[in-house]
C-alpha positions as CSV (number, residue, x, y, z in Angstrom):
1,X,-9.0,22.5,33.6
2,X,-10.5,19.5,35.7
3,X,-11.5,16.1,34.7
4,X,-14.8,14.7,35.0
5,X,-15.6,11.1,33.8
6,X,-18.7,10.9,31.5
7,X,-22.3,10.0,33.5
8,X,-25.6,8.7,32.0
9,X,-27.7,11.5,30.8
10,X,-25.4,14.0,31.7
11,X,-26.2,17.2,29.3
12,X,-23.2,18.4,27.3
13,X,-21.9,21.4,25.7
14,X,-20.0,20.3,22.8
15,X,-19.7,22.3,19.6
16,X,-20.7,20.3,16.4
17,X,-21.1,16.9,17.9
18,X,-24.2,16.4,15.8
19,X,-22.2,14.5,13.1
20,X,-19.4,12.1,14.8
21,X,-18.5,9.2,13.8
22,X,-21.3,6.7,13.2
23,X,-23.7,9.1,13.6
24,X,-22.8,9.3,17.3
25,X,-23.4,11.6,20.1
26,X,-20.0,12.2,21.3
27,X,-21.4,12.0,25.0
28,X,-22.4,8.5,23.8
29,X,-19.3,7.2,22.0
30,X,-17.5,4.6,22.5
31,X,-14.3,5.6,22.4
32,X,-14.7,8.6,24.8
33,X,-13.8,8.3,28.7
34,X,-14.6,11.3,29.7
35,X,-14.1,15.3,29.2
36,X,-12.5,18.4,30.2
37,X,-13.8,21.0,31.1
38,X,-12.2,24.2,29.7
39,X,-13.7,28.0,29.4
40,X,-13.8,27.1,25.6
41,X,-16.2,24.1,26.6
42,X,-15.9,20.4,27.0
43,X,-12.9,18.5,25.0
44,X,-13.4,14.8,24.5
45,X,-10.7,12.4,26.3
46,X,-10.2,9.4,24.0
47,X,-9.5,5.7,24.8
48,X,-6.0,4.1,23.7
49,X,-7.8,1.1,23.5
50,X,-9.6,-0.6,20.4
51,X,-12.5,-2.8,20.9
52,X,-14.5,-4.7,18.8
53,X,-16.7,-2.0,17.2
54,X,-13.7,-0.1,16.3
55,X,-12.0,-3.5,14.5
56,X,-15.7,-3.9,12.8
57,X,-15.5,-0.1,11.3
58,X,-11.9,-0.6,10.4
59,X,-13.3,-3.8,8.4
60,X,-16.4,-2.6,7.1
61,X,-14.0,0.6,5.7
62,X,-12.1,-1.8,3.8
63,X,-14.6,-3.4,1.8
64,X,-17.3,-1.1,1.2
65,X,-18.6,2.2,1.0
66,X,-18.9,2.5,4.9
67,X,-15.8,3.9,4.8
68,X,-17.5,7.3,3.3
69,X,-19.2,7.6,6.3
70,X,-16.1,6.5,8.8
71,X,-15.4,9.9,10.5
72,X,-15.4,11.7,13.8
73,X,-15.1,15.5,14.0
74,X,-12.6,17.8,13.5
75,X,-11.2,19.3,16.6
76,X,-9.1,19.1,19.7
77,X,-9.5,15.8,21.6
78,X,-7.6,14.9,24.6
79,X,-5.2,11.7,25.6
80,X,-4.9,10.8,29.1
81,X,-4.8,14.2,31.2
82,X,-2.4,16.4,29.3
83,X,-1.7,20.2,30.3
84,X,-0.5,23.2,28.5
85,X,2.8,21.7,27.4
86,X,1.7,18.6,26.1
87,X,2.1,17.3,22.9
88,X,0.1,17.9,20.3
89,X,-0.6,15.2,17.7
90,X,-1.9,16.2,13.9
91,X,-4.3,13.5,12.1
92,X,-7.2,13.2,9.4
93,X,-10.7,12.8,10.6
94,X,-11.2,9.7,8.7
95,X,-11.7,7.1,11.9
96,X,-9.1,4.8,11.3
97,X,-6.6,7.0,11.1
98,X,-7.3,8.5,14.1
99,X,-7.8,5.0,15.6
100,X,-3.9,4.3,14.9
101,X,-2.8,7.1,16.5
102,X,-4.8,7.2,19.7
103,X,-3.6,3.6,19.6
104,X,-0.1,4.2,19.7
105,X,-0.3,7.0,22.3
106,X,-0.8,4.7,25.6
107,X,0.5,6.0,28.8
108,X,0.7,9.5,26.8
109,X,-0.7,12.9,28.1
110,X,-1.0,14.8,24.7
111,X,-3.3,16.5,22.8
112,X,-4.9,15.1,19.3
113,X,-5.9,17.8,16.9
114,X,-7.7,16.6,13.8
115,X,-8.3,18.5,10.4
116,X,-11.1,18.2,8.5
117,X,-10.1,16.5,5.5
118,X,-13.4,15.3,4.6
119,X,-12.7,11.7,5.9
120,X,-9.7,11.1,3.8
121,X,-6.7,9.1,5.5
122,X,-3.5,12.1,5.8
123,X,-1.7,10.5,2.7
124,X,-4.5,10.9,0.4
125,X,-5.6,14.0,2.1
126,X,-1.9,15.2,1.9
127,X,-2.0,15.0,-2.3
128,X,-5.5,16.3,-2.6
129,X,-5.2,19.5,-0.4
130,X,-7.5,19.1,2.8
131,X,-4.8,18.5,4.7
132,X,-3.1,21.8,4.6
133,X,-1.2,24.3,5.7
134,X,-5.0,26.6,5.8
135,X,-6.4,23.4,7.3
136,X,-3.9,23.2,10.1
137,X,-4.3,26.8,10.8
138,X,-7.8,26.7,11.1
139,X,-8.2,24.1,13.5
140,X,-5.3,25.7,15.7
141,X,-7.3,28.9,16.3
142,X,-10.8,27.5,16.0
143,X,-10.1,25.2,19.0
144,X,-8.0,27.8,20.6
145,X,-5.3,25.7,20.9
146,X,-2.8,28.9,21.8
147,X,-4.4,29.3,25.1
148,X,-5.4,25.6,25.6
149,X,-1.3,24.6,25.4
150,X,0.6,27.3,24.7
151,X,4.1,25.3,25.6
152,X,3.0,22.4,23.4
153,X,5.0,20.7,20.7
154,X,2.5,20.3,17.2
155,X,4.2,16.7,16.2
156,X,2.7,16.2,12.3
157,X,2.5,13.1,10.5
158,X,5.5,12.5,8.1
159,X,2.8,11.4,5.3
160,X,1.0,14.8,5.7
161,X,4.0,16.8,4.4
162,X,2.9,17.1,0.8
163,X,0.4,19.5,2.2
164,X,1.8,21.3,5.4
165,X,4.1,24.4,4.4
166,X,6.2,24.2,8.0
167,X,7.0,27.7,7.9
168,X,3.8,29.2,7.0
169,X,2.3,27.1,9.7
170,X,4.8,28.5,12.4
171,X,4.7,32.2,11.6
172,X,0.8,32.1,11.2
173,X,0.1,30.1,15.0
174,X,3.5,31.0,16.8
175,X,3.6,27.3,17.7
176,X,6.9,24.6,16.9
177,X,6.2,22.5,14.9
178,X,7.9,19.3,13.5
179,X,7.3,15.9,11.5
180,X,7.0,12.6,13.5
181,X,7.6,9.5,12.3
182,X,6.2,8.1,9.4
183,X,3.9,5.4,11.5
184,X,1.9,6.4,14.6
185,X,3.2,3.0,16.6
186,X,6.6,4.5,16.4
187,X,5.7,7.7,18.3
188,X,6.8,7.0,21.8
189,X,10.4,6.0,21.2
190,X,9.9,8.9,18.4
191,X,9.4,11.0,21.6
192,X,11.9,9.4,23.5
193,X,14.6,9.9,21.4
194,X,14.0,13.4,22.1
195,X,12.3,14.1,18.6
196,X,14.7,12.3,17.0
197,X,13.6,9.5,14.1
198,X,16.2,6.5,13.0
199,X,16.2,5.8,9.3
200,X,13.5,3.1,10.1
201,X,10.7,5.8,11.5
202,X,11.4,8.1,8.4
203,X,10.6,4.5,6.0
204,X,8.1,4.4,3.7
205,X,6.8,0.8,3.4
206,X,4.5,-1.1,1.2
207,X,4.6,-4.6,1.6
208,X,3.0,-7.7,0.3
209,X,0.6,-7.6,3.5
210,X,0.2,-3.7,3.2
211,X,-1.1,-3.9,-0.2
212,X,-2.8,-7.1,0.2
213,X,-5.1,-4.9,3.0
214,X,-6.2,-2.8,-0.1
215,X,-7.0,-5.0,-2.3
216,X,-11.1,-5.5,-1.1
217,X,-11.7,-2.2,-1.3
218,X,-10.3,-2.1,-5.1
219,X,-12.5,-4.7,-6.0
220,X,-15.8,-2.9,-4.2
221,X,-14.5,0.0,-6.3
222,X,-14.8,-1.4,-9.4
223,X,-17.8,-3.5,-8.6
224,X,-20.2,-1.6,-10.5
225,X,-18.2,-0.9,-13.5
226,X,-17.9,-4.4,-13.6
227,X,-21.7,-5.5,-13.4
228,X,-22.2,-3.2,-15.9
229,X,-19.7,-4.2,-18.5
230,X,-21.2,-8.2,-17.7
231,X,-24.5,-7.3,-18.8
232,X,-23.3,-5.4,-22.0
233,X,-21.4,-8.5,-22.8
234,X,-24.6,-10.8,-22.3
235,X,-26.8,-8.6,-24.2
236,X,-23.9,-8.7,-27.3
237,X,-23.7,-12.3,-26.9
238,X,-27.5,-12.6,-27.5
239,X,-27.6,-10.2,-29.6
240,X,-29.2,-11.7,-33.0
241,X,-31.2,-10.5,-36.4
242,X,-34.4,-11.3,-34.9
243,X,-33.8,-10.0,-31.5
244,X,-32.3,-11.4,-28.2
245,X,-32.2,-15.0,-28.1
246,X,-31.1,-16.5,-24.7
247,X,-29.7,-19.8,-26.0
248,X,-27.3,-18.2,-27.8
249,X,-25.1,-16.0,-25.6
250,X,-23.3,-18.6,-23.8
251,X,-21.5,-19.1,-27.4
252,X,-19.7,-15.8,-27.5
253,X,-20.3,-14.0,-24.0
254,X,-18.6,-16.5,-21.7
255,X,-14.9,-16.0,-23.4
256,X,-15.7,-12.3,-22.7
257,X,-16.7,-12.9,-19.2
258,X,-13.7,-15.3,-18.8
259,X,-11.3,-12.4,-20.1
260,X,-13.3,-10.0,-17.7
261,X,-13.1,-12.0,-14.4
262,X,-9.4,-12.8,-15.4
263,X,-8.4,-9.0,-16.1
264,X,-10.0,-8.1,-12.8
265,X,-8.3,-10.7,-11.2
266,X,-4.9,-9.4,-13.1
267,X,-5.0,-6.0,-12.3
268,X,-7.0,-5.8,-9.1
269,X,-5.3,-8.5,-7.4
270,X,-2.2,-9.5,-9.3
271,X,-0.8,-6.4,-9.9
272,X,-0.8,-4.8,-6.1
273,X,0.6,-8.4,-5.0
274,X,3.7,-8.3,-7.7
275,X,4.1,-4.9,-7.9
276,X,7.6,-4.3,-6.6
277,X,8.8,-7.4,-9.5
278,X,6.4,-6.5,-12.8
279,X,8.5,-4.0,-15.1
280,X,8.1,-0.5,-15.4
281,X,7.0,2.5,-13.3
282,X,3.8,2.9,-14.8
283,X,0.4,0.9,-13.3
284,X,-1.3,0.9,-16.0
285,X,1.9,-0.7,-18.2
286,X,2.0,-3.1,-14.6
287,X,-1.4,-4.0,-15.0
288,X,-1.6,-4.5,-18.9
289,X,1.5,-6.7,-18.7
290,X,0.2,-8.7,-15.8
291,X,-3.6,-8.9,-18.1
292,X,-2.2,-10.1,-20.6
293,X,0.0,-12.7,-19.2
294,X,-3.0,-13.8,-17.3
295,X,-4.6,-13.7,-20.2
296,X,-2.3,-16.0,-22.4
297,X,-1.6,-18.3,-19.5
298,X,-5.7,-19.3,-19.1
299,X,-5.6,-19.7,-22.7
300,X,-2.4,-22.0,-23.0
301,X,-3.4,-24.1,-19.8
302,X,-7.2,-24.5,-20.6
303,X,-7.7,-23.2,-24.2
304,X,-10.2,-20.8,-23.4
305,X,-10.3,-18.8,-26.3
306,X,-8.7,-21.1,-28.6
307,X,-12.1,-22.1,-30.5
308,X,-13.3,-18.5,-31.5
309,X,-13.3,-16.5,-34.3
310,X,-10.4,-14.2,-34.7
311,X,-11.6,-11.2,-34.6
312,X,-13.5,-12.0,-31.5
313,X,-10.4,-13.2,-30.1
314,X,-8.1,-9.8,-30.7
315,X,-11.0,-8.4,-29.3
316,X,-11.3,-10.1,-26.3
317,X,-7.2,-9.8,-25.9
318,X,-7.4,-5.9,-26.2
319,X,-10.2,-5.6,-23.7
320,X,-9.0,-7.8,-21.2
321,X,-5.9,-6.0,-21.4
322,X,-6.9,-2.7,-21.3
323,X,-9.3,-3.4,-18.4
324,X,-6.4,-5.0,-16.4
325,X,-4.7,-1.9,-17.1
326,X,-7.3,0.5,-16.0
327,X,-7.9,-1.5,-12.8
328,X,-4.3,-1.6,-12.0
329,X,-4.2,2.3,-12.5
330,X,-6.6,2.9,-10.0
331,X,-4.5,1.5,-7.4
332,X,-1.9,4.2,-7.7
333,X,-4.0,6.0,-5.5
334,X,-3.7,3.7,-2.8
335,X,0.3,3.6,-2.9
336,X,2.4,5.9,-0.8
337,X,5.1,6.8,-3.7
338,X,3.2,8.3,-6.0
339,X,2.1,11.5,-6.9
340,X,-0.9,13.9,-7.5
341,X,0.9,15.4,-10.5
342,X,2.2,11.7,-11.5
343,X,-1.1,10.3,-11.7
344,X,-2.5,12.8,-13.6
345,X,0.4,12.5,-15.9
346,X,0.0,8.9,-16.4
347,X,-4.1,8.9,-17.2
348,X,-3.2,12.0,-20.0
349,X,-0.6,9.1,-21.3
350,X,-3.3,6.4,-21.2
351,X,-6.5,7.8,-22.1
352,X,-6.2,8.4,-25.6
353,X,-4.4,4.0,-25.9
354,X,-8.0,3.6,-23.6
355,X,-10.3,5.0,-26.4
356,X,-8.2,3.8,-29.5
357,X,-8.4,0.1,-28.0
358,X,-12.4,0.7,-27.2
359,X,-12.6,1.7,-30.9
360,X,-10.5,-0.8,-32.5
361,X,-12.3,-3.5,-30.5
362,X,-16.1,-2.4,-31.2
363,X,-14.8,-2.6,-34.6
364,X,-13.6,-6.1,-34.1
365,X,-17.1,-7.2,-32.4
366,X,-19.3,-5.8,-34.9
367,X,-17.1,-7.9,-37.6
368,X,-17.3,-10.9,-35.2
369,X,-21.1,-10.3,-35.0
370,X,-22.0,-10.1,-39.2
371,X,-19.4,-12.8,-39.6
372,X,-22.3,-14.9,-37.2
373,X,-24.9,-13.5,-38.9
374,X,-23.8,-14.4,-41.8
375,X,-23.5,-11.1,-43.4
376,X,-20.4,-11.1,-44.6
């Protein structure tokens, strides 16, 4: 196989590069130096080095919906000028995953295989089943990786073994293969140490700054949900015998935006931040407890809800609550110790509180709202 950098208008063979990342032609990406040239066609050689487009993606991923659309193509991909017993390292197609790793493998000759996993990071991927054991074997004989290296090492990502069945994986492709360390960065001393990882490389962390990074993308996530609950609360707090009057929903829809902004801010925010220190296992008991401290604390400190009518006060506790806890619970898929089987557990737990409060507090506005009108 010979190496041949890339050159302006040069016309390549490259199977399925309609749809890289960005909508790029591979012979026009970025992050490409150049190609090899095998009799299975050209394999992109990838830069170890980020620039400032790649930063922007990994930004734009983290706060919007960009990140649906931040993938490159499954497939083999090359690292430096690697033979037939290089290394061969396993990611997710979603672009910033496979940004860390090509990161991390400077002054490297290896190989970088990556699964389709629909442009999920390898955690996620892991829990949800595209990256698998069938996956893995896929790409392995679609890219004929057996003639390509033969001699090669397949080094997996430690947070892909949900998904990988080892031995399944070896018997189907004849290759050895083995887990790496749990982050990319720690690679080269992984490799070093002659594939052996210290207690630190087989770590799972979260910290404050690891879940801090998330927390954008939780808020874009629920961004909708929450315009749409605003507007229901504006049109309630208008809400009148004779129709919508304007001048009136200030009166009892800002102590229900208050209590929405706050439970936002409680379980988007709060929760992810403290979640090591608030009790229990549960996110959604996290994100209720830390909703409705909030909650209370706003009201003791500014006496928010102190002038309103009971009932619309229980109901703007419950909801403010619940929501807290529903926002928090989205963040468990986010978090590197839970579980597919856990989560689902958890929502069967807290679906049926979720519609009881719902009920409970309709009940308690519609009460609030003849009580205005003077109906009872």
């Amino acid at each position: 196989m010979n190496f041949r950098p890339i050159q302006k208008n040069t016309n390549l063979i490259v199977k399925n590069q309609q749809s890289t990342c960005c909508n790029q032609n591979l012979n026009s990406a970025p992050w490409i130096s150049g190609f090899i040239n095998s009799k299975y066609g050209m394999i992109p050689v990838v830069k170890t080095d980020l620039d400032r487009e790649d930063y922007k993606g990994h930004i734009r991923s983290r706060i919007s919906s960009y990140r649906d659309n931040f993938t490159i193509n499954p497939g083999l991909y090359a690292v430096g000028n690697p033979d037939s017993s290089s290394h061969i390292f396993v990611t997710a197609n979603y672009k910033m995953s496979f940004d860390l790793l090509r990161k991390s493998l400077k002054k490297i000759n290896g190989w970088i295989l990556v699964l389709n996993t629909g442009g999920i990071n390898v955690w996620c991927a892991a829990g949800k089943g595209t990256f698998s054991t069938e996956e893995l074997i896929k790409q392995i004989k679609s890219t004929h990786l057996k003639d390509i290296a033969p001699s090669g090492k397949i080094i997996l990502p430690q947070l892909g073994a949900p998904g990988i069945n080892i031995v399944a994986a070896r018997k189907a492709t004849g290759f050895n293969i083995l887990y790496g360390p749990v982050k990319a960065q720690d690679i080269p001393e992984f490799l070093q140490c002659n594939y052996k990882a210290n207690s630190s490389m087989r770590r799972v962390t979260f910290s404050i700054k690891e879940r801090a990074i998330l927390i954008p993308i939780e808020l874009f996530m629920i961004k909708k949900k929450f315009l749409a609950i605003a507007l229901i609360i504006l049109i309630y707090g208008g809400l009148t015998l004779e129709g919508i009057i304007f001048n009136k929903i200030p009166e009892t829809s800002l102590p229900l935006l208050i209590a929405l902004v706050i439970s936002i801010i409680s379980g988007a925010i709060i929760t992810p931040l403290l979640l090591p220190y608030i009790p229990f296992r549960s996110f959604a008991l996290k994100g209720a407890i830390s909703g409705l401290s909030l909650l209370y604390l706003a009201d003791y400190i500014f006496g928010i809800f102190t002038k309103t009518n009971p009932f619309l006060k229980i109901a703007i506790i419950i909801l403010g609550t619940l929501f807290s806890s529903y926002t928090a619970l989205q963040f468990t898929g986010s978090t590197p110790f839970t579980s597919l089987s856990g989560v689902k557990k958890e929502v069967r737990f807290t679906l049926p509180i979720y519609i009881s409060a719902i009920v409970i507090s309709i009940v308690l506005l519609i009460i609030n709202k003849a009580i205005q009108w003077s109906l009872i």
